[in-house]
C-alpha positions as CSV (number, residue, x, y, z in Angstrom):
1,X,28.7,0.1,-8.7
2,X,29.2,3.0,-6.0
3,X,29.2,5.2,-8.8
4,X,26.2,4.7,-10.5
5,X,23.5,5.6,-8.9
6,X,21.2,5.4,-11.7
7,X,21.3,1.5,-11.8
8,X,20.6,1.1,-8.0
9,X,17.5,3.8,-8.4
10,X,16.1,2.0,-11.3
11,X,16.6,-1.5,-9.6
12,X,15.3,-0.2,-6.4
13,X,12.1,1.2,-8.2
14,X,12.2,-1.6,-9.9
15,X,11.2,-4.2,-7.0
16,X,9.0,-1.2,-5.1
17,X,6.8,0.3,-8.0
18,X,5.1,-2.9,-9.1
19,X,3.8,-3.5,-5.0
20,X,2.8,0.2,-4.9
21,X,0.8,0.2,-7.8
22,X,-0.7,-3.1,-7.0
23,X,-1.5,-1.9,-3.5
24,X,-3.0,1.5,-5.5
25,X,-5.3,-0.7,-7.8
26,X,-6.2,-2.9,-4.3
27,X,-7.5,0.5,-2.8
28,X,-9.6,1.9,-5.3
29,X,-11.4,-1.5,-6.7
30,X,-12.2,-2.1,-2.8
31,X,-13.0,1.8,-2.4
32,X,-15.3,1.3,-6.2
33,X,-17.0,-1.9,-5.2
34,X,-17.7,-0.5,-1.4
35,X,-19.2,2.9,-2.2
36,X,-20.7,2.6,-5.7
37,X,-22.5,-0.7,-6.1
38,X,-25.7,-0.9,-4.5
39,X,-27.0,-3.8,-5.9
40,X,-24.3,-6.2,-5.1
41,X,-22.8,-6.6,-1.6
42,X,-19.1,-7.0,-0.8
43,X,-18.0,-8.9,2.7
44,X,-18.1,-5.3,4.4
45,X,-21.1,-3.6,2.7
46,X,-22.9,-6.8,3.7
47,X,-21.6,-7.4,7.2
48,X,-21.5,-3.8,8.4
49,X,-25.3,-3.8,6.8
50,X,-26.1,-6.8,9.3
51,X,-24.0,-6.4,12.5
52,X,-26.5,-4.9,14.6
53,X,-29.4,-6.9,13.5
54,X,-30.9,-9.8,15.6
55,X,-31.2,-13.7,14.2
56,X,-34.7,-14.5,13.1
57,X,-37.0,-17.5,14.7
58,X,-36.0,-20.6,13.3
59,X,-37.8,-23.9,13.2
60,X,-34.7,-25.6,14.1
61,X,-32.3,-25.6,16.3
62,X,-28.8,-23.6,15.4
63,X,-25.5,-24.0,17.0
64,X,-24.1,-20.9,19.6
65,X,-21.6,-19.7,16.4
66,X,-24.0,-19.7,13.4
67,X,-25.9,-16.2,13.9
68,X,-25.5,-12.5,13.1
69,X,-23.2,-11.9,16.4
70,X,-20.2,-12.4,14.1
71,X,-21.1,-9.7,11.4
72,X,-19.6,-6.9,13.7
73,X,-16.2,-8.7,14.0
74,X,-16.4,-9.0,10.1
75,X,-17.4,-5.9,9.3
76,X,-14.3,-3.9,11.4
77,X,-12.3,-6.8,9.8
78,X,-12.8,-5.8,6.4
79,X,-12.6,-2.5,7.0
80,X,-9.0,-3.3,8.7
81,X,-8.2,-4.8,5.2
82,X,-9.0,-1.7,3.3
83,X,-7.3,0.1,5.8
84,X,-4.3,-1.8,6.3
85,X,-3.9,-1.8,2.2
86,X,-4.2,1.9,2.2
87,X,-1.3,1.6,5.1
88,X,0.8,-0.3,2.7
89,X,0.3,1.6,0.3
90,X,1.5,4.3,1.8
91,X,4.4,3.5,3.1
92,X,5.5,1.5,-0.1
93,X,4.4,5.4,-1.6
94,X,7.3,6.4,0.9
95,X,9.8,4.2,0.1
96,X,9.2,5.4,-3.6
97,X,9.9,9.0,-2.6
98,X,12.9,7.8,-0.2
99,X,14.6,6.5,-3.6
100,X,13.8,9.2,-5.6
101,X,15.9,11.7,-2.7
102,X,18.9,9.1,-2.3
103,X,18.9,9.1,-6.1
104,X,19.6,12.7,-6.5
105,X,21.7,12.5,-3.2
106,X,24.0,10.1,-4.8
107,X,24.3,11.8,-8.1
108,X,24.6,15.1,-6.3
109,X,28.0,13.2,-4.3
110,X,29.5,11.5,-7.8
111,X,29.0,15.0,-9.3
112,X,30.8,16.9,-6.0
113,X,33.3,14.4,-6.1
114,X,34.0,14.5,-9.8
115,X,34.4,18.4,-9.5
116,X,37.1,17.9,-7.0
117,X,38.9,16.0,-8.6
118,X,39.1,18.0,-11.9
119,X,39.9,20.7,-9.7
120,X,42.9,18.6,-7.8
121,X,44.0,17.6,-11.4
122,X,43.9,21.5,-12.5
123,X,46.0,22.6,-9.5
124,X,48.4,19.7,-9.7
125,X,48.7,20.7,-13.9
């Protein structure tokens, strides 16, 4: 198989493309449902919505961890998601690219070396 560069591409692209393109999707549903949906909250819409408001007055008593304090740490949390998908997506992009140039680098080498030796079998002739 050190001669056929074509296979390895394909089986390289093969196990990349499907988490790139997953990744993709990820992005823009997360990107749609954040931006353009104003009657129905996501976790971060919601969160970063509420993270600088104050609990209201309650009749009973609530424990120290049930309040609004936590909808900051929430909201930069789910924006870390949507960032850290659009991260892996890409570097998944990059490995895409990187087979792409050993690809041609490869078929560029089998076709240099096939040259030569047509020309090594032409002198020798």
């Amino acid at each position: 198989m050190a001669d056929k560069p074509t296979p390895r591409a394909l089986f390289s692209l093969a196990t990349l493309l499907p988490s790139a393109l997953l990744s993709l999707v990820t992005v823009i549903y997360a990107h749609i449902l954040n931006n353009n949906s104003p009657d129905r909250d996501t976790i971060q819409t919601w969160t970063c919505k509420y993270k600088n408001g104050r609990a209201l007055e309650q009749d009973i008593e609530l424990l120290d961890d049930m309040g609004n304090g936590n909808f900051g740490v929430l909201c930069r949390e789910s924006k870390f998601a949507l960032w850290g998908t659009l991260v892996v997506f890409l570097i998944l992009g990059a490995g895409v690219g990187l087979i792409f140039v050993t690809w041609a680098a490869d078929k560029w080498a089998v076709r240099a070396e096939k040259k030569e030796k047509e020309a090594e079998s032409a002198i020798q002739g």
